[in-house]
Each structure stands twice: as structure tokens, then as C-alpha cells.
C-alpha positions in Angstrom: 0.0 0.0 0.0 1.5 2.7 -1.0 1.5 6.1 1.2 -1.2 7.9 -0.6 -4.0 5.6 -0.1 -2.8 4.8 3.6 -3.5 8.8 4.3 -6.3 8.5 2.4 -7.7 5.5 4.5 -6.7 7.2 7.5 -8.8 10.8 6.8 -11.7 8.3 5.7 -11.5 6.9 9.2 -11.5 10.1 11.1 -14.1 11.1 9.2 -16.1 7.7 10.2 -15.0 9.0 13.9 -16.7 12.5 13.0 -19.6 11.4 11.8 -20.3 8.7 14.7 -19.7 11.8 17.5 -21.7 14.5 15.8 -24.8 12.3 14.6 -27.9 14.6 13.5 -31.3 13.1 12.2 -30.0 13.7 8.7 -31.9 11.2 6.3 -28.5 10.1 3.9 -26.2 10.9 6.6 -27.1 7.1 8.4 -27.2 5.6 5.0 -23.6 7.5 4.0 -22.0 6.2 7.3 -23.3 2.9 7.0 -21.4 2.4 3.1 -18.2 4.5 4.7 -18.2 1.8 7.6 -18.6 -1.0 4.9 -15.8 0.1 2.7 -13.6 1.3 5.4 -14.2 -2.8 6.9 -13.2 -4.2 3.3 -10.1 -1.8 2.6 -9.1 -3.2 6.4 -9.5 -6.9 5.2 -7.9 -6.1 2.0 -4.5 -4.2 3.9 -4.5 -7.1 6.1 -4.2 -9.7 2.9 -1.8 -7.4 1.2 0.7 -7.0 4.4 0.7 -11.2 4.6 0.8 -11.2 0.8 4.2 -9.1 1.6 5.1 -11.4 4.0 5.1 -14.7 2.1 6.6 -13.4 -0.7 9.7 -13.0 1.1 9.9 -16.7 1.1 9.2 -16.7 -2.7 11.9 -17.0 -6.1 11.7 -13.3 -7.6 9.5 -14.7 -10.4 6.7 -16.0 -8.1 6.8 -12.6 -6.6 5.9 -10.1 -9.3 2.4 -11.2 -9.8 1.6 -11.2 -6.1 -0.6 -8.6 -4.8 -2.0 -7.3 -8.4 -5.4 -7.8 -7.3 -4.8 -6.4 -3.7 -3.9 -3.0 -5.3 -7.0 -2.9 -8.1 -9.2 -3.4 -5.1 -7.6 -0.8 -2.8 -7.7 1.5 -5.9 -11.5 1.5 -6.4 -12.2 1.6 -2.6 -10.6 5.2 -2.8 -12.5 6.1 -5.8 -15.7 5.2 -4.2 -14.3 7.0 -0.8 -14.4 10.7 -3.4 -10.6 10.5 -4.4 
């Protein structure tokens, strides 16, 4: 993950944190932090897999290790762009 998208993640947790302390009886507000909750919980799951993708292919030849993690980083990518780059 590259240092970008971690900052990016980060400010799209505060905001989670924001929203939760300063709840108002907005109508879309609920539904908005219900879908930042869901993709903040799979970008989460998806950091997680890509750190013990990292690890594991440490134990790899260099040729097993370039394909690792493609998919990791497409998903990740279109978290963000759903999160309002």
C-alpha cells in the first residue's frame, strides 16, 4: 500500500470518527456512514491480505513474486475512488 492511499484511509477513518460523534437526524447521513463503515471494513481486510501477501513473498523465487498482490492493489484502488478520491 502505498502512502497515498494509507492517508487517504486514515482521513476516511477520522471522518467515520466524526460522523459517529456529531450524529444529527439527517436522512442520507445514516445511509452515508453505514457504506463508509462498509468500505472502510473491506479496505481493512484487503491491507491485512496485502501485508501477509508481503510477507510470504519474502519466502518466494523473484518470479513467483511479481504477480503477487496485483489484485490487492486494483481493489484498494477503487475503494478510494468510491471514498471521493
Amino acid at each position: 500500500m502505498n502512502a497515498q492511499l494509507r492517508r487517504r484511509l486514515e482521513m476516511a477513518g477520522r471522518v467515520r470518527e466524526f460522523l459517529r460523534a456529531h450524529k444529527t437526524d439527517g436522512v442520507g447521513e445514516g445511509l452515508g456512514l453505514a457504506k463508509l463503515e462498509e468500505l472502510l471494513t473491506r479496505a481493512e481486510v484487503l491491507a491485512s491480505q496485502q501485508r501477509s501477501g508481503v510477507v510470504a513473498r519474502r519466502g518466494r523465487p523473484p518470479s513467483a513474486a511479481r504477480t503477487c498482490g496485483v489484485r490487492s492493489r486494483a481493489n484498494c484502488c477503487s475503494i478510494c475512488g468510491q471514498l471521493g478520491r
